[in-house]
C-alpha positions in Angstrom: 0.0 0.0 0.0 1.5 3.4 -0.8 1.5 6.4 2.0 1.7 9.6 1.2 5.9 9.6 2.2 5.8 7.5 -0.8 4.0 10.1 -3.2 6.0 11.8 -6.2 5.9 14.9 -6.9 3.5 14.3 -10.3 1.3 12.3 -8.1 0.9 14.8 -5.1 0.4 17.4 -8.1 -2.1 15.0 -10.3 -4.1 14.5 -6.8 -3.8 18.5 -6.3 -5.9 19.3 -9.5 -8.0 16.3 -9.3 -9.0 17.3 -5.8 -9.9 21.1 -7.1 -12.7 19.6 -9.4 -16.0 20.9 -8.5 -18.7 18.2 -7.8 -20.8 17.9 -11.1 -17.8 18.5 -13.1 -15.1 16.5 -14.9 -12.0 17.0 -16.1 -9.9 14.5 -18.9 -6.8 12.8 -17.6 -4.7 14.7 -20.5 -6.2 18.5 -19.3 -4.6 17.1 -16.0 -1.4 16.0 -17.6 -0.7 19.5 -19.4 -2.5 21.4 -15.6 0.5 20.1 -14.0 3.4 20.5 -16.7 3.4 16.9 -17.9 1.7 17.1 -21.5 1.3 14.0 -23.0 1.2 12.1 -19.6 -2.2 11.3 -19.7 -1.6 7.4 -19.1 0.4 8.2 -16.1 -2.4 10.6 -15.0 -4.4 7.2 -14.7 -2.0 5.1 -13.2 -2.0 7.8 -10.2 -5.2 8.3 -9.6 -5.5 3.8 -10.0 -3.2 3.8 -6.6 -5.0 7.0 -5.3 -4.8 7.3 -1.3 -6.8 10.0 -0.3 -10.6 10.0 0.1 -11.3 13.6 -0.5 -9.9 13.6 -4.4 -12.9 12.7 -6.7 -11.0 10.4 -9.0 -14.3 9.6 -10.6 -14.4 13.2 -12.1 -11.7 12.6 -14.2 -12.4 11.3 -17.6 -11.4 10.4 -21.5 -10.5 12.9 -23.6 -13.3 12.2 -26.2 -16.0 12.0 -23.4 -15.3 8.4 -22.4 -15.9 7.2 -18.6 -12.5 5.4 -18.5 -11.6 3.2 -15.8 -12.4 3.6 -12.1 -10.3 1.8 -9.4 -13.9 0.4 -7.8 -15.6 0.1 -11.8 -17.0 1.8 -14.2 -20.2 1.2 -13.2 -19.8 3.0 -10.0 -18.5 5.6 -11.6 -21.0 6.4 -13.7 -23.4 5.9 -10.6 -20.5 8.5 -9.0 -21.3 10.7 -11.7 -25.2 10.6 -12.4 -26.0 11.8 -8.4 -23.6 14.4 -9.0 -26.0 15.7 -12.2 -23.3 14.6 -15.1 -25.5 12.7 -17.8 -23.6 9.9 -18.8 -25.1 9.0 -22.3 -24.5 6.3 -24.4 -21.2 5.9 -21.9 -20.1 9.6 -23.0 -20.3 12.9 -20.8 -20.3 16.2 -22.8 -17.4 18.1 -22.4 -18.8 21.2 -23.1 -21.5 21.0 -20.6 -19.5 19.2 -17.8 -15.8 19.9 -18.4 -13.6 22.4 -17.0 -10.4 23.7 -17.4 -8.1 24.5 -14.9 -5.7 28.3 -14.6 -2.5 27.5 -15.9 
């Protein structure tokens, strides 16, 4: 199990942005690759919020680029049920990034 001594500096900043993400909002793993100065870490965006320690950061708000749900450490299903009680309409497995997305000051 990882502790937070443990955390590298692009996971304490991946879980930093993720944890900013209003409820009823998403945000794509790749806006939170290029947030923190890592563009074109997207993958590794996922891999740190898979091993995510912390209660309070909404990993479930954090989705694919194109809209996607993506994966959830506790399945997709409950993210989408994550998602839906929030108000995010997950349709046909797709959120609208234009109506649910943010972007973050860089």
């Amino acid at each position: 199990m990882q502790n937070e001594d443990n955390l590298s500096a692009f996971e304490r900043g991946v879980y930093a942005v993720v944890a900013s993400i209003p409820c009823g909002c998403v945000s794509t793993y790749s806006r939170i690759a290029y947030t923190i100065g890592a563009a074109g870490a997207a993958r590794a965006v996922g891999n740190a919020l898979n091993k995510n320690i912390y209660a309070d950061v909404p990993c479930h708000r954090v989705v694919q680029s194109d809209g996607g749900v993506g994966g959830y450490a506790w399945g997709e299903k409950n993210k989408i049920s994550m998602l839906l009680r929030e108000g995010v309409v997950v349709a046909n497995g797709r959120i609208d990034l234009k109506k649910y997305g943010i972007r973050f000051n860089t």
